[in-house]
Every structure is written in structure tokens, then in C-alpha cells.
N, C-alpha and C positions, 0 to 999 in steps of 0.2 A: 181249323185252328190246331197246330200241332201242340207238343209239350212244351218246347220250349217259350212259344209266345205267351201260352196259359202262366208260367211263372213267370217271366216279363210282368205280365198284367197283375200277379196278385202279387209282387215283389213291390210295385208300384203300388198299388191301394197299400196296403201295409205302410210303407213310407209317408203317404199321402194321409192318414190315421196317427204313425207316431210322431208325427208333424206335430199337426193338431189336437195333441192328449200335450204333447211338449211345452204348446204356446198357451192350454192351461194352466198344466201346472206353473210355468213362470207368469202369466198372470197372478194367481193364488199370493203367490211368493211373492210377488211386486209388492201387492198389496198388502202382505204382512210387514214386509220390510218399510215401504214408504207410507205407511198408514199415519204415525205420527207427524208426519210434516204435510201429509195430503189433508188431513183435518183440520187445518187452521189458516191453510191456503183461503183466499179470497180474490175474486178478479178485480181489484179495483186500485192495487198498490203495485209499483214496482218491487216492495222490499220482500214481498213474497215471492216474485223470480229471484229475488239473491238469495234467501232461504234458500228454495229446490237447492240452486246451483252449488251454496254452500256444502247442503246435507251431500248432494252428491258426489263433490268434491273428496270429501271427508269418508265416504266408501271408497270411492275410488284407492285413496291414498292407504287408505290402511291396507288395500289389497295388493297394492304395489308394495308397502312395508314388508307384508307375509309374504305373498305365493309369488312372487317376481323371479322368474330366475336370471334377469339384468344383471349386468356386474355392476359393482359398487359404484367405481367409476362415473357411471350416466345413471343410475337411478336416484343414487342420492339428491344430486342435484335441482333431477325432478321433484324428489318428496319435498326437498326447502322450497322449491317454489309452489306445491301444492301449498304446505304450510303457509306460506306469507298471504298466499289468496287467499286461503280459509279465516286469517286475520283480520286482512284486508275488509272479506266481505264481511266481517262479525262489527267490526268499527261502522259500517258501513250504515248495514243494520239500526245497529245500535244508537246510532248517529253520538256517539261520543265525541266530537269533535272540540267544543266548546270546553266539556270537562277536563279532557286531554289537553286543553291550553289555557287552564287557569281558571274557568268559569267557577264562581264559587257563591251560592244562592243567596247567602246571609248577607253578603257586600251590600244589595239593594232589596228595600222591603217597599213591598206596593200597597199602598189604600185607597182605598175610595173616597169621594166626597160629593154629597147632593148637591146639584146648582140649584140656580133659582127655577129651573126649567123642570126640575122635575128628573135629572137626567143624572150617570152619575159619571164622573170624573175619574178617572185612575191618575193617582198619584205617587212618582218614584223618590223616594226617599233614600239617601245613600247614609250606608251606618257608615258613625264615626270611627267606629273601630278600622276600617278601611279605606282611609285617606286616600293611598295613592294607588288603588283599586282603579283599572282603567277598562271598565265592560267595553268599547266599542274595541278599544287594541284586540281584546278577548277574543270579539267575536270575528273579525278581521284577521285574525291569527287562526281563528276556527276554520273560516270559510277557507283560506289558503290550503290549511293541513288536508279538509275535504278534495279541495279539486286535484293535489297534489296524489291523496292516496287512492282516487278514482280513475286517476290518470296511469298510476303504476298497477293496478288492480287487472286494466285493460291493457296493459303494456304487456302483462306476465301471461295473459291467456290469449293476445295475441300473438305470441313468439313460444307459446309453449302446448297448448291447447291440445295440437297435435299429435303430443309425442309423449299425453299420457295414458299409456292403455299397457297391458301385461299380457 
């Protein structure tokens, strides 16, 4: 084996080492950075994938904000629609829906009442003070706003998805 193969080969392990110290330390750093949304992760909801996707969203964008050297032009563009998704998925979340179109708790107060059976009854009571209080329009106006902003949610990352990275 001459000289030059011998540094080939340890030019090589060396790389193959500062690989793998690299793909540490960004582990390390993964885990510091998504430690708060990796702890409250659960596998048994979708709204924990909108989380990740949110949280991730929302580094993304702030690093396109900062270190992008994109011209205004096409970054902008991109960051309002990071933004709107980042909204998007927080409504989403949040399941706001109902609130956002007028749901209002005090309108209907619930009781209960024992039957003969032993059993108990829920009973909806509409306050007076809310005559023309219409809960089913409410929630019918909810369920609309949902499909509508789940629908532009996936409208914006499937037409844009691509074309966020710095």
C-alpha cells in the first residue's frame, strides 16, 4: 500500500467519524429544540401531528424571516402563507370553530332530572335572555367554517410545501 492510498483510507475513516459526531450532536440539539412539543406528543390523536407540523412550521418561517437570502419578491409571499397555515393549523387545534361563529355557553344551560328508573335525563334549557339565539345555525355555520379552513389548510401545503426551505 503506497502513501497515497494510506491517506485515501484515513481521509475516509475521518469523514466517516465526523459524520457520526455530526449526526450526534444534531440529535442532542433536536432534542433540546423539540423537547417541548415531543413531551406532550401522544399516539392516539391526529391534533398532535398538527402540533409537530405547526411547531415546525413556525421554525421554519422564522428562519426564512432571518437567514434567507431570497428576494423579497418570492419570500414574502412564502412567509404569508407559512403564516396563514400556522393560523390555520392553531384554529384547527383549537377546534375554535363554533366560538368563531357565535357559540355563546350561557344561551343554553343543561340539568339533569331523575326518572322513575333511576336513570338521569339531561335537560336543555334556553335562557330568556337569548331569544333569537339559533345553536343548530351556530353549529352548522361552525361545521362549514371547519371543512372550509381544512380545505385551504391543505390547499396551501399542497401548492406550496415545496418551495419552503432557505
Amino acid at each position: 500500500m503506497n502513501f497515497l492510498d494510506l491517506k485515501y483510507e484515513f481521509s475516509f475513516a475521518l469523514e466517516k467519524i465526523t459524520a457520526f459526531f455530526a449526526k450526534i450532536l444534531w440529535t442532542i440539539k433536536n432534542q433540546i429544540i423539540y423537547f417541548r412539543i415531543i413531551k406532550n406528543t401522544r399516539p392516539w390523536d391526529y391534533s398532535y401531528i398538527l402540533e409537530m407540523m405547526k411547531f415546525q412550521i413556525e421554525i421554519l418561517c422564522k428562519n426564512i424571516e432571518k437567514n434567507s437570502l431570497e428576494i423579497d419578491e418570492t419570500r414574502l409571499p412564502k412567509i404569508e402563507k407559512m403564516k396563514r397555515a400556522i393560523e390555520l393549523l392553531n384554529n384547527i387545534i383549537e377546534d375554535n370553530f363554533a366560538i368563531r361563529c357565535g357559540y355563546n355557553p350561557d344561551a343554553i344551560k343543561f340539568k339533569t332530572k331523575l326518572t322513575k328508573d333511576g336513570l338521569y335525563e339531561l335537560i336543555a334549557e334556553k335562557n330568556p335572555k337569548f331569544e333569537n339565539y339559533n345553536e343548530i345555525e351556530v353549529f352548522e355555520n361552525a361545521s362549514k367554517l371547519e371543512q372550509k379552513e381544512w380545505n385551504e389548510l391543505f390547499d396551501i401545503l399542497k401548492n406550496n410545501l415545496k418551495e419552503w426551505w432557505y
